[in-house]
N, C-alpha and C positions, 0 to 999 in steps of 0.2 A: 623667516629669519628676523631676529632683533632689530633694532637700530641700533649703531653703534654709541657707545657716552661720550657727550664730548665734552669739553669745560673750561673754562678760561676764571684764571686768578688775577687780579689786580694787585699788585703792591707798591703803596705808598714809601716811600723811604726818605728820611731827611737828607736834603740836596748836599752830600761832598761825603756822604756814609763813605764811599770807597776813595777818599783823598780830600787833603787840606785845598789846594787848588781850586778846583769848583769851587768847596766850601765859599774860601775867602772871597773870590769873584761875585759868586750870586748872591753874599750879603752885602758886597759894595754894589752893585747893581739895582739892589733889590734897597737899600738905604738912599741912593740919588732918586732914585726913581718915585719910592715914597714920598722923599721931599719935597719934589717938584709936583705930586699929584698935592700934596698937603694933607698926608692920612698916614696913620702908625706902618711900621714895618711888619709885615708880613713874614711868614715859616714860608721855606723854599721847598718843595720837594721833586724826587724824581720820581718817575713810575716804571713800572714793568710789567708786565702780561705773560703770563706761561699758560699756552693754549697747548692741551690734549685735544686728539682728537683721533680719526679712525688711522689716519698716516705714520703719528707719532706726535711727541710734545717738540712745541714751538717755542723761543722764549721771544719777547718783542721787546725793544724800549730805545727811548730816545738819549743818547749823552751828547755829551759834550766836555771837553774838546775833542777834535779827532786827534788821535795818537798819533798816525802815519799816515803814507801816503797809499796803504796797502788796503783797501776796503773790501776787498772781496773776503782777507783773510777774519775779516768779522762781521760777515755777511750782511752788509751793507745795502740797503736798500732805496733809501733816498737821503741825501743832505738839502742843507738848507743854512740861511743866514744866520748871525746873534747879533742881535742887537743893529746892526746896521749893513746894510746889502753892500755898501760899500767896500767895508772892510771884509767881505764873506772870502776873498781869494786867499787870508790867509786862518789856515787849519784852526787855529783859538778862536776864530769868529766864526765858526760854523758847528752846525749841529748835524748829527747825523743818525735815520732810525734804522736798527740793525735787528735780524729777523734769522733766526739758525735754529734746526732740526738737532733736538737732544744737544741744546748748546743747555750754559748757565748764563747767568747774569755775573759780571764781573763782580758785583757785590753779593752773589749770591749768599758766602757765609756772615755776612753781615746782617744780611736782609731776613735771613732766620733768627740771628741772635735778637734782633732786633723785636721780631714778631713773637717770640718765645718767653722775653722778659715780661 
C-alpha cells in the first residue's frame, strides 16, 4: 500500500488583512519599536499553515487579539503574552495559536485574493 501525501502551505499575509485593529496596533508597535532599535520600519505580517494529511486538513496560525473568552470554540491551543507578561491577563495583550480539523482561516477570502492577484 502507498504512503499516504501529506502537505503543509505556508501563507504569508500583511499583518491586519482581516481588520483595521491589528493593522493599526502592529504599525504603532512596529514604529516605537523601530525607533528605539534605530533601523527603518519593517512590513508586519501573519502567517498560517494548512496541513493535509492522512486524517484530514488542519489549518494553524497565530492571532491576535483574542476575541472572547470562549477558546475551545476556536480550537485554541496554546496562548501567550504581547508585548509585556505583564499585561498578558488582559485578552489585547495576548496572542493565541489556534489549530482545527477542516476549519479556514478567518482571513481565508482575503488570503486568496491576495495570493491570486
Amino acid at each position: 500500500m502507498a504512503d499516504p501525501v501529506a502537505s503543509i502551505d505556508l501563507y504569508w499575509l500583511p499583518l491586519g488583512a482581516g481588520g483595521h485593529f491589528v493593522r493599526l496596533n502592529g504599525r504603532l508597535y512596529e514604529a516605537i519599536r523601530s525607533y528605539r532599535e534605530r533601523r527603518p520600519a519593517l512590513d508586519l505580517y501573519h502567517s498560517a499553515l494548512e496541513v493535509h494529511v492522512a486524517e484530514g486538513r488542519f489549518i494553524i496560525e497565530c492571532a491576535w487579539p483574542i476575541p472572547d473568552a470562549r477558546p475551545a470554540s476556536r480550537g485554541v491551543v496554546v496562548e501567550g503574552p504581547v508585548g509585556s507578561r505583564s499585561m498578558a491577563r488582559f485578552r489585547v495583550f495576548r496572542y493565541e495559536v489556534r489549530r482545527w480539523r477542516d476549519g479556514s482561516s478567518p482571513m481565508s477570502a482575503r488570503r486568496w485574493a491576495i495570493l491570486s492577484a
